[in-house]
N, C-alpha and C positions, 0 to 999 in steps of 0.2 A: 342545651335543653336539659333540664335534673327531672327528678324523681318526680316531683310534686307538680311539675307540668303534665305529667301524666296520668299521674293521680286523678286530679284537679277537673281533667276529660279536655282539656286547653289542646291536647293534640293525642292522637291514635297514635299507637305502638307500631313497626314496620318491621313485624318476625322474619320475611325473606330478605330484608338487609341487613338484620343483623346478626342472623345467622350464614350468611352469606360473608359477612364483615370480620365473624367468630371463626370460621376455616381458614380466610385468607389472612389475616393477624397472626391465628395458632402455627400453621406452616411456617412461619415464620420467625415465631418468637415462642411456642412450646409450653405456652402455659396451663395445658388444657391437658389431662390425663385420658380422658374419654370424652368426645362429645358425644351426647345423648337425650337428642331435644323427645320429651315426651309430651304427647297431644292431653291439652286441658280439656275438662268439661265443666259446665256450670250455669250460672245464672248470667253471667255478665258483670253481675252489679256487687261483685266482690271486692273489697278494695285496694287488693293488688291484681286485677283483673289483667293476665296479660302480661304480667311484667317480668323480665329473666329474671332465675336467679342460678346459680352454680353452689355447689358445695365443694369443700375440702375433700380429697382423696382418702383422709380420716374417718369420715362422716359417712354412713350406712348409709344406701340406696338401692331399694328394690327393683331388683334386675340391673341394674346396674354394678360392675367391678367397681368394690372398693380394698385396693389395696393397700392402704396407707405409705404409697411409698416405696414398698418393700417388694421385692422378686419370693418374699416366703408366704405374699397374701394374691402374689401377680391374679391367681384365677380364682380368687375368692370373689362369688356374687351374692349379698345378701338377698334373703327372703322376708327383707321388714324395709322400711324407712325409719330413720333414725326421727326422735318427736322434732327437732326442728326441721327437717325435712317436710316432713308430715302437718307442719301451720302453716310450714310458705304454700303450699301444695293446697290446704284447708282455706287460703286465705285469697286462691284463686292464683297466685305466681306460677309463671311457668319453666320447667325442671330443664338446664340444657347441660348438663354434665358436671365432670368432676375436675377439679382442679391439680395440678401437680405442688408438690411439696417435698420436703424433707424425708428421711424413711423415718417411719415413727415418728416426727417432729423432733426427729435428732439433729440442728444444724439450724444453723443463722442464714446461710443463703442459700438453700433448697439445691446445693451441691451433692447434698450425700444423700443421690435416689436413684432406684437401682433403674430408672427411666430416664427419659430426656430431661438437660437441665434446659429450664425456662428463662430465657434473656429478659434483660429490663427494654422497658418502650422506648421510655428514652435514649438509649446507649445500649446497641443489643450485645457489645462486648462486654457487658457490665450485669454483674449480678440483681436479683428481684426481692433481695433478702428471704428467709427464710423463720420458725418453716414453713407459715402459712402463702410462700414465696407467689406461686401460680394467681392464689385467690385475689393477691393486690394488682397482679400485672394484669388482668384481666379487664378490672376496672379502669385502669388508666390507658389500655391500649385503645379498648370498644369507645365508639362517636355516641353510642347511644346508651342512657343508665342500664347498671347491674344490680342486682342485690348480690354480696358472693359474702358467702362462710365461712368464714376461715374459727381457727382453734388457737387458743396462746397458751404456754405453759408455763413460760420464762418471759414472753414479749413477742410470741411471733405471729402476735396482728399489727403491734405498734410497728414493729421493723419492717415488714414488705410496706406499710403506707407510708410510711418515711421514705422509703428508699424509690419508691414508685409515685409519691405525690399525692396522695391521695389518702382520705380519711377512715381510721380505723378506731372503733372501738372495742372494750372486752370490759365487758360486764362483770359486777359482784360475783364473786364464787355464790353460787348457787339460785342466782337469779336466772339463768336457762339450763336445761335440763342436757343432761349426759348424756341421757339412755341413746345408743346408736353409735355413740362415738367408742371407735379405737383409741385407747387409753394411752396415754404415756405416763401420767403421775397421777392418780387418781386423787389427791387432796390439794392437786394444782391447775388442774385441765379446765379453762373456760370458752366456751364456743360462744365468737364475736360475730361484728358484721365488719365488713369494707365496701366504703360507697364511694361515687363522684363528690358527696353534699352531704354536710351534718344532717341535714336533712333526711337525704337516705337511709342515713347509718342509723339513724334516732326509728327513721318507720320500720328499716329491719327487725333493730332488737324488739321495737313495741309488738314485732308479729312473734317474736319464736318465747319471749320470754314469758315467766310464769311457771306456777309449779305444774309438777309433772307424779303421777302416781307411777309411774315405773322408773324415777329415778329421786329416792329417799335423801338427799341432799341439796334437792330444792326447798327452797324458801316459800312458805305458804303465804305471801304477801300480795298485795294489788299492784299490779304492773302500772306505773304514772302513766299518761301518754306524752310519750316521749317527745314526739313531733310537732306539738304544740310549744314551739320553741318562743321565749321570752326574753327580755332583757334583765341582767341581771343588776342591781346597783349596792352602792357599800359593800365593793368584792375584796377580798384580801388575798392576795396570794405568797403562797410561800416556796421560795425557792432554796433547797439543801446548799449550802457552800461545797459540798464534799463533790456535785456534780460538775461543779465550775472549775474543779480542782482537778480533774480526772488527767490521767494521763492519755493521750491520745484522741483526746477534743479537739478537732480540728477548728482551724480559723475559720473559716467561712462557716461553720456551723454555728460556733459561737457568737458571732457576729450578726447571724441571723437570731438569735434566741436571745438578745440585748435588745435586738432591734422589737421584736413581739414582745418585751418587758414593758419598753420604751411606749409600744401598741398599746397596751393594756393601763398603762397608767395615765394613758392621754385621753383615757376612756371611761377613767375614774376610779382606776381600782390603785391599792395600796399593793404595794409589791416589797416586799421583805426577805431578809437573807435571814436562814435558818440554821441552825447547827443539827446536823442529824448524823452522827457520825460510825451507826453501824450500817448504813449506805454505803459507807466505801468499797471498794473492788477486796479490802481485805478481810471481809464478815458475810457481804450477802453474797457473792458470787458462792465461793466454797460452800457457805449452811447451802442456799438454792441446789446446785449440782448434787451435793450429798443423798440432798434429800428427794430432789427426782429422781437418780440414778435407782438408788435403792426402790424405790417404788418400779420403776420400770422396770427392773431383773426378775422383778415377781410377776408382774404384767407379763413381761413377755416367755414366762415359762409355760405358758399354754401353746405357743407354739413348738407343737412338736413333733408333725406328719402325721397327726392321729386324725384331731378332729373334723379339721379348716389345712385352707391351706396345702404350701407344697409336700408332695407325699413322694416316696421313692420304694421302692420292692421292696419290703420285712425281709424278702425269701435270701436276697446278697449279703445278709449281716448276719453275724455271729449271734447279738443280743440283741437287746432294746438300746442300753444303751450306746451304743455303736449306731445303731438307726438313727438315733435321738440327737446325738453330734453330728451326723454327714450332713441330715437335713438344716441342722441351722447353720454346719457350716456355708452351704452351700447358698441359704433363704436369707443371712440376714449379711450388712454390710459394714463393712472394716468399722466404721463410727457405732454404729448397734453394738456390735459383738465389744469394743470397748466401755460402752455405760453397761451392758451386762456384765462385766468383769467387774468394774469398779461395784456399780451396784451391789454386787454378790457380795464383795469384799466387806462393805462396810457395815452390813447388816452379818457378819457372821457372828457368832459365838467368840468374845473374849475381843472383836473389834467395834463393837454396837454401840458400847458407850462412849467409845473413843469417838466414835463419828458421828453414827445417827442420832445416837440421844442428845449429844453437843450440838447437831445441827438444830435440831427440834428449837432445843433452848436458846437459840439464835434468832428462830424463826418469830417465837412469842415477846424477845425483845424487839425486835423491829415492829411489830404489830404494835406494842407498846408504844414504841417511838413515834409512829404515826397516829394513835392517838391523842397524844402529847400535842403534836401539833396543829390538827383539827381541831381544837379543843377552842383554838386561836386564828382558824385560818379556813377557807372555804374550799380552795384549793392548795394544789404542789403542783408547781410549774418546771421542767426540764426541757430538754433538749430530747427531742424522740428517738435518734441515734448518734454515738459521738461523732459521725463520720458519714461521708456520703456512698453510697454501694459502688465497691471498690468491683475493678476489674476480674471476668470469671477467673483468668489464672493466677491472679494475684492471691483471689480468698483459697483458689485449690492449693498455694504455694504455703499460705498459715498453718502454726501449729495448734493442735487441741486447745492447747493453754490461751494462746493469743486470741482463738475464736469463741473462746470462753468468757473474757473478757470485756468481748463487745454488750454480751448482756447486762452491762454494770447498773446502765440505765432503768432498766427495764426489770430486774429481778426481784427489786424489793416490794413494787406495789404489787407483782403477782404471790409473792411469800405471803404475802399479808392479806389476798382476797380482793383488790381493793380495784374499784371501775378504775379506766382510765382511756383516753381519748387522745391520738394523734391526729394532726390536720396539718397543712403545708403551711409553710410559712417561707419561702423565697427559694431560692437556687445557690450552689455555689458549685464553680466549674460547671457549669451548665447542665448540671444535677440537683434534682430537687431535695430539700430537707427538712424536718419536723418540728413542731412543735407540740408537747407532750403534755397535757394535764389529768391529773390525778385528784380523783375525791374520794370522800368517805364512804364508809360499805352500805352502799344501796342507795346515793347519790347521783347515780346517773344522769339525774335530769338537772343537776349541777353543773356537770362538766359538759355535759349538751349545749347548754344556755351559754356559760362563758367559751366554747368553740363555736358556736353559729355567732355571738356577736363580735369576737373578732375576726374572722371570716368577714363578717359584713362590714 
């Protein structure tokens, strides 16, 4: 039964099983940071009346822990709602807690948090991807629909619904509003949705998107309705060669992503191979990291036992700075304290142009490049992740570099801003895997239209 059964009044929502459904699942598989069902009031006649939703452990909520993650935010409780909190909430949705994740949305399979790691539903020895990791297992664990929140910076809406089966979007840079959100890259951070059903994903984003006066990087544009999904005809899709190339695309992944080629062209649409070659793992990965890194070392130099956050006695330290290192040694996590390092590093005096400014310039070619190809094409089609969510101690046994490199997919269309849409598309080893489309900035209802009809 999806979303729009619900919707629709075709059937009543059953809050004490699925809250009942939501304990005995999380026991189990950890995807849940805090549950925190809060009592709705209203008309009735709202048009999410009723219906869960959960947010990312990133994501502000009043009275509610939001730690992102991290043992240095463990007993931070905000006193706001973040604004997409604050529509689902306005639009009648009801709040049941916060998702587990990544610390800071540092990390591909929501391994590196200083809380419980979250199993996948399918294979609880198996990772849930990361870092939006909790907010995808949620939806594919629960019998009955989710709205859940997740945030991507590099790709981590596409990767937990790939890895968990299930449909993720992440909207135009600045088509939903920031304000509330814990930052990791402030010129990269987009807060998505993950649903059972294109359908879902399309009514989420139509509730939280739009501009926001307390977050000056939204786009003052008219929100489409999203969920008035269409057929789309004379589609053209472009697929990069550089992704086909990748090292460590596994068969059954690929073989699924021929076969939704194969889907799409039986469907009508023209499917083309493109040359896009600062896609590669050797341009967008490095500019990407660069330039989050550097962004997060500054982000996260407010954490410092002053404000927020974990605090420890002034009175045992020499100085401030002395206070100022025990506390982050102590708050933040082997993967934090390494992007703070690098971050630091490459933004310093006499290392700046060497990196960041080179990344920048990286970052406006590839934006470039994918204008080039929109120019021509309606979509970009890939593979949502090269690989299917490998075993927990397999991704704990990876090095930095090699976990790095799994974002190959997935970094260039968040450098660039740019919507993009994962949905299933078959199994391989008895694990689910994705299929990836990307469209033009503020397009959404593009890549909406050609995921709901090949879905159907």
């Amino acid at each position: 039964m999806g979303l729009k059964n619900f919707i629709d009044g075709d059937k009543d929502f059953d809050h004490q099983k699925f809250h009942e459904e939501l304990k005995d699942k999380n026991s189990e598989l950890n995807f849940m940071r805090e549950i925190n069902v809060e009592e709705t009031s209203g008309s009735g006649s709202r048009e999410l009346e009723d219906i869960p939703f959960v947010v990312k452990d990133a994501i502000c909520t009043e009275g509610t822990v939001t730690s992102a993650g991290s043992k240095i935010l463990e007993n931070y409780t905000p006193v706001f709602d973040a604004t997409v909190v604050e529509r689902l909430k306005d639009s009648g949705a009801k709040f049941y807690g916060k998702t587990q994740q990544d610390e800071f949305g540092f990390g591909t399979f929501s391994t590196n948090t200083a809380f419980e790691t979250p199993c996948n539903p399918h294979d609880s020895e198996r990772v849930v991807g990361g870092s939006s990791g909790g907010a995808g297992a949620i939806v594919a664990a629960m019998d009955q629909p989710v709205i859940s929140i997740g945030e991507s910076t590099g790709g981590s809406i596409t990767n937990p619904a790939a890895y968990n089966g299930v449909v993720g979007v992440t909207p135009t840079y600045g088509r939903v509003s920031r304000y509330g959100l814990v930052d990791y890259a402030n010129s990269l951070d987009k807060i998505g949705v993950l649903a059972k059903t294109v359908y879902g994903a399309a009514k989420g984003l139509e509730t939280i998107a739009g501009h926001d006066e307390d977050d000056h990087t939204t786009a003052d544009r008219e929100v489409p309705e999203y969920s008035d999904l269409e057929e789309r005809d004379n589609l053209k899709v472009a697929v990069p060669k550089q992704y086909l190339e990748l090292d460590g695309l596994q068969e059954g992944v690929k073989e699924n992503f021929q076969d939704s080629l194969e889907k799409l062209e039986e469907s009508g649409a023209e499917v083309e191979e493109v040359d896009m070659p600062l896609l590669s793992a050797e341009y967008a990965v490095p500019a990407y990291y660069v330039l989050a890194m550097a962004e997060a070392s500054t982000n996260l130099a407010k954490m410092s036992g002053m404000r927020y956050g974990l605090e420890l006695d002034p009175e045992d330290f020499e100085d401030y700075n002395e206070y100022f290192s025990e506390v982050r040694t102590q708050g933040f996590g082997e993967e934090a304290k390494r992007r703070i390092l690098v971050g630091t590093y490459t933004r310093m005096a006499g290392y700046r142009d060497q990196y960041y400014v080179k990344a920048a310039k990286v970052r406006q070619k590839i934006i470039n490049q994918y204008k080039e190809v929109f120019e021509d094409f309606d979509v970009i089609a890939s593979p949502s992740m090269p690989n299917i969510a490998p075993r927990i101690e397999e991704a704990e046994e990876m090095t930095p570099t090699e976990i790095y490199a799994m974002d190959t997919l997935t970094v260039g269309p968040n450098l660039a801003g740019l919507p993009m849409i994962s949905v299933p598309n078959g199994e391989s080893e008895g694990m689910p895997t994705g299929l990836h489309l990307v469209g033009n900035h503020f397009r959404e209802k593009d890549i909406f239209n050609v995921a709901h009809a090949y879905m159907n």
